[in-house]
Every structure is written in structure tokens, then in C-alpha cells.
PLY file of the C-alpha trace (Angstrom):
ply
format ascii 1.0
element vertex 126
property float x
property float y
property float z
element edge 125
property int vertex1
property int vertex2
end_header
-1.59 -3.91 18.66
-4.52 -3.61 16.30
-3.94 -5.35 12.97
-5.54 -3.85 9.47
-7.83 -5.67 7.20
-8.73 -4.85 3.65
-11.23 -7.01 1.61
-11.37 -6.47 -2.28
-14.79 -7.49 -3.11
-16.84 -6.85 -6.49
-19.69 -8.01 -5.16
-22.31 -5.71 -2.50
-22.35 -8.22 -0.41
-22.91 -6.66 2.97
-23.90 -10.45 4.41
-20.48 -11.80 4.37
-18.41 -9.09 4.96
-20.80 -8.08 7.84
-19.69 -11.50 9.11
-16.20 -11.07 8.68
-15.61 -7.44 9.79
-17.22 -8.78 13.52
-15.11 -11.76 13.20
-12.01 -9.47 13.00
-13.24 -7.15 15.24
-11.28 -8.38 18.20
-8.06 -8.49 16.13
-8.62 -4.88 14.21
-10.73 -2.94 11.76
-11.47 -4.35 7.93
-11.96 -1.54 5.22
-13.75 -3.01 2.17
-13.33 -1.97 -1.39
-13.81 -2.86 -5.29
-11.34 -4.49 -7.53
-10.17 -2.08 -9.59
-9.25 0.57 -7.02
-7.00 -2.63 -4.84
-3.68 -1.60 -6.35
-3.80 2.45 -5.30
-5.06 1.73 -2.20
-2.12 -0.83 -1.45
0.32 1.62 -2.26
-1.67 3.93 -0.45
-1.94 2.36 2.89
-0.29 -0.66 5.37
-2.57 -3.52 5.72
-1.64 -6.64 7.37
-3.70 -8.92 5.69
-5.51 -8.63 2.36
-8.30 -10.52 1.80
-9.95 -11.36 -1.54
-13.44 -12.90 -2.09
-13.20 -15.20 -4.73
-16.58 -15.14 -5.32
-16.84 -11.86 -6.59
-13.83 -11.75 -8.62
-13.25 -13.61 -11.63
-9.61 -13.62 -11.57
-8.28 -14.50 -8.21
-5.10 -15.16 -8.90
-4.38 -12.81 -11.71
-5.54 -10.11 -9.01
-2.99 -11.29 -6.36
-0.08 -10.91 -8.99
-0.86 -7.81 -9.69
-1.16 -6.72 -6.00
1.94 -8.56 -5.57
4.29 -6.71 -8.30
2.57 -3.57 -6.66
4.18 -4.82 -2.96
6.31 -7.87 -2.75
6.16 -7.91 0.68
2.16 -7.52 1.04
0.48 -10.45 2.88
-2.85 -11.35 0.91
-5.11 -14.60 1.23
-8.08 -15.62 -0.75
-11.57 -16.66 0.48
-13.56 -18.83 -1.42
-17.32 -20.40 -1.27
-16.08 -23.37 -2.37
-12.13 -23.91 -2.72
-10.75 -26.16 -5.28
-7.26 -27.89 -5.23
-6.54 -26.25 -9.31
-7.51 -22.81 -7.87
-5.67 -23.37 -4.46
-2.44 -24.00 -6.34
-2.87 -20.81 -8.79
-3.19 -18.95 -5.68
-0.83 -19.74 -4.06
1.61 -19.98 -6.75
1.07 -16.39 -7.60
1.61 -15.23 -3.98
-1.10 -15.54 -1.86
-0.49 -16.80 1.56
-3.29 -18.67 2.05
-6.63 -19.76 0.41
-9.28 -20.61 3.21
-13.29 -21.51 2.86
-15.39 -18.39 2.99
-17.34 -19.45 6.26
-20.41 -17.62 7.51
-19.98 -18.89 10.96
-17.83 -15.86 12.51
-15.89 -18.26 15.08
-14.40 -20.25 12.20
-13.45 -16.88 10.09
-11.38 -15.52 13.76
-9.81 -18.86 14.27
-8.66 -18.99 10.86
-7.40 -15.55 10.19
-5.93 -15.84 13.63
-4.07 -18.83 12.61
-2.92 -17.05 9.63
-1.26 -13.79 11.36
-0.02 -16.08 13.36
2.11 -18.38 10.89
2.76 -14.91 9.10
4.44 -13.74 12.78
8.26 -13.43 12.49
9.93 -15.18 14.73
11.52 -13.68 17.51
15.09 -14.38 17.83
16.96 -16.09 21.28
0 1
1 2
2 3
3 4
4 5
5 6
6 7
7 8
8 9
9 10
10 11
11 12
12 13
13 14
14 15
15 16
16 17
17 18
18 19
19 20
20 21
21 22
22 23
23 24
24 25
25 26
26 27
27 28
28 29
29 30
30 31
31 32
32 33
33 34
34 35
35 36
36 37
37 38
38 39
39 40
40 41
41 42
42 43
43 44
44 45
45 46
46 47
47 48
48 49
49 50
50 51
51 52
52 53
53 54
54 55
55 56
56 57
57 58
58 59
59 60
60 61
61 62
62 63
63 64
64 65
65 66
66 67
67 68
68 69
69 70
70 71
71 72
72 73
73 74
74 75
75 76
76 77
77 78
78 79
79 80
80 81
81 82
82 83
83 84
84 85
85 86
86 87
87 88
88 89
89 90
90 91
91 92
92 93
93 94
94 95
95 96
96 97
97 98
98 99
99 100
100 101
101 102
102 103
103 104
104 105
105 106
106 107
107 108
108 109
109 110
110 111
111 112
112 113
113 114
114 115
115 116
116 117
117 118
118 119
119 120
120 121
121 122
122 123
123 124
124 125
């Protein structure tokens, strides 16, 4: 089963998420778009991870309680340049399910978004 991706990114970028769409090519397709069109396009369509690049926008966390109060139930984790513990914790504490270190190195970016979907995976029952 192919997973969905979607990236909410200020920034054009097309380095990084060049990187990470062929990292996540062998798990599924990533759709990127701009901040202020994330919360109609979560109620618009299923993703199974949300990414946001916290280095293109300013609010991280503010951003991932909004997407949150759109969809309790929506899996998002936050990619950052250079993570710090204080903005770890606001993530986190607003919903996120993960902050990880925005890697250019597409081999890191799988393994971690692997490891991810795979603590996200419910567990099947005996």
C-alpha cells in the first residue's frame, strides 16, 4: 500500500523537497503546498503523514494546532534545519508526532520517515 505525503512549505524551495519527494518515493507520492491553504486541503484529502518545514514557517507549532483542531486524528511531524529542545517540546506539545532534522541526504529522510509510519502503525491484535 502506497502511503500519502503532504509538505506545507512557504518557502520555493524546490532543493529540499526535491530531496524528500525521491526519498519517499519508494513509500508513496508527496504533494507540496503553502501555509495558508494546509487546513482546506486537510479536510479535503487523507494524508498519512504531514510534514511541515520549519524553516519556512514562522509558527510551527501554532500551525500544527490549527491543523490539529481541523483533524484530531491527522498524523503531522515537523522538519527543521536545525531542531532545538524549546521548539521540540512546543511541537510536540501541540500535536505533532515527531520533530526530526531536515536532512539533505535522501537515505537519512527514508529511514526516518520510515521509522515514523512505523511507530505510527497500529498494532495488530493476537
Amino acid at each position: 500500500m502506497k502511503n500519502s505525503f503532504l509538505l506545507i512549505s512557504d518557502r520555493d524551495e524546490p532543493a529540499w523537497s526535491a530531496v524528500l519527494r525521491e526519498a519517499l518515493t519508494p513509500l508513496g507520492s508527496l504533494q507540496t503546498i503553502l501555509e495558508d491553504k494546509a487546513e482546506a486541503e486537510v479536510l479535503r484529502a487523507h494524508y498519512d503523514l504531514i510534514i511541515i518545514d520549519a524553516a519556512a514557517i514562522n509558527q510551527p507549532a501554532q500551525l500544527v494546532s490549527r491543523l490539529r483542531a481541523r483533524g484530531p486524528d491527522l498524523r503531522i511531524a515537523v522538519a527543521a534545519v536545525t531542531p532545538t529542545w524549546q521548539e521540540t517540546r512546543n511541537v510536540l506539545r501541540a500535536g505533532a508526532v515527531d520533530y526530526f532534522r531536515r536532512s539533505p541526504n535522501k537515505e537519512e529522510l527514508l529511514l526516518t520517515i520510515r521509522d515514523i509510519l512505523t511507530r505510527l502503525a497500529p498494532v495488530a491484535a493476537n
